[in-house]
C-alpha positions, 0 to 999 in steps of 0.5 A: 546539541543535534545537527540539522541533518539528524532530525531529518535522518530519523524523520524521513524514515518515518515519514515514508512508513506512514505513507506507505501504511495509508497506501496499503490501507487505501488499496485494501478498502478499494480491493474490499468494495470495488475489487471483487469482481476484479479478483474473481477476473484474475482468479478465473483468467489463472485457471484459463477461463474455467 
């Protein structure tokens, strides 16, 4: 029989990969329709403006 404290040592791990996937995936869809002018911004801000 497993311990209480098992489950949660192979839970957790996966709990946290999960969220850190949807976070990724959040920010590539907000980077992909509102980012782009932000992205040129830092682009042009790397190369001092050109």
């Amino acid at each position: 029989m497993k311990k209480k404290g098992q489950l949660w040592d192979t839970l957790i791990p996966w709990i946290i990969g999960i969220a850190v996937l949807i976070l990724v995936i959040l920010i590539y869809v907000l980077l992909d329709e509102r980012g782009r002018g932000a992205i040129e911004f830092f682009k042009n801000l790397l190369r001092f403006g050109r």
